[in-house]
N, C-alpha and C positions, 0 to 999 in steps of 0.2 A: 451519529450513525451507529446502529447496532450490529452487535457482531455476528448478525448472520446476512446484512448486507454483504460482507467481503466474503462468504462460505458460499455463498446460492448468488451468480451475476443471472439469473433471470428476475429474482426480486428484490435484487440491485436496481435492475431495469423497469421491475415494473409491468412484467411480461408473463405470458404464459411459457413453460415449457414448450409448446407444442406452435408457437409464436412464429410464423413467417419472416423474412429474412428482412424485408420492406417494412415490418410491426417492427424488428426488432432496432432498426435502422432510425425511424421516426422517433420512437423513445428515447433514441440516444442521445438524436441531437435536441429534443424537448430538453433533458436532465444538461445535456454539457451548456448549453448557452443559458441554465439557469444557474451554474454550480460554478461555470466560468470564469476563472483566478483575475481576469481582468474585469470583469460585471463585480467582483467578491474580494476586492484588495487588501480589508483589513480583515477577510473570514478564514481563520486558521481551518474551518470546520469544512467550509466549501471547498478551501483547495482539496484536501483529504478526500470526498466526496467525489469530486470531481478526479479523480484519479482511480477511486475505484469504479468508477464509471467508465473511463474509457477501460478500466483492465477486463473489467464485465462485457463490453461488447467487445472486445479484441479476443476475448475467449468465447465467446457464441460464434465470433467471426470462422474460428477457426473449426469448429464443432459442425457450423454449418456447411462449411466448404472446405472437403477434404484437398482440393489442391492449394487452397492457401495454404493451408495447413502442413502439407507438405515442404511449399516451397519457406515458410518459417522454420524449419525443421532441417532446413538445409543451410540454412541459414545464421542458425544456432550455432549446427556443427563448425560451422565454418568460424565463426566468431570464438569457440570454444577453444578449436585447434591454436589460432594466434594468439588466444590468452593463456596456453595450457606453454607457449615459448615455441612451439614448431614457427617455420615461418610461414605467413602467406603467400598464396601465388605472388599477389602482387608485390610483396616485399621481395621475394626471390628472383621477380622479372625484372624489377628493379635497378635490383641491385647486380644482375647480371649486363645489364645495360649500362650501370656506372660505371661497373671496371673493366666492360669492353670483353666478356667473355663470349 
């Protein structure tokens, strides 16, 4: 895989820029059930491939539909905040429910 497969996920894809969401959708799963870590067991290359395949459509994903996009973006934060050591809701609900507060 060349290095501007992983820079450009439309020719990762195999797609045009300007590629419909259903174009872009059918290409994806053409390349993942050929790049497919279980189709490709001893293919160090395919797994690799096959990774930047799905990151390629998960970034059109998002590009093409601002409220996906949105809600990964909330999604993030949320993830960030519990890795940055604050607690989460649900760790906090929790744990208010364990000690009976």
């Amino acid at each position: 895989m060349n290095s501007k497969m992983s820079k450009d996920p439309y020719y990762t894809l195999g797609i045009s820029k300007d590629a419909e969401m259903k174009e872009v959708k059918k290409a994806y799963f053409h390349m993942a059930k050929k790049f497919h870590p279980d189709l490709n067991k001893d293919d160090d290359q395919a797994k690799a491939t096959f990774q930047q395949i799905q990151e390629a459509y998960r970034f059109i994903q998002m590009q093409k539909d601002p409220a996906l996009r949105v809600k990964h973006q909330k999604e993030f934060n949320e993830y960030q905040r519990g890795k940055d050591g604050a607690e989460s809701t649900f760790k906090s609900k929790r744990g208010s429910k364990a000690r009976g507060d």
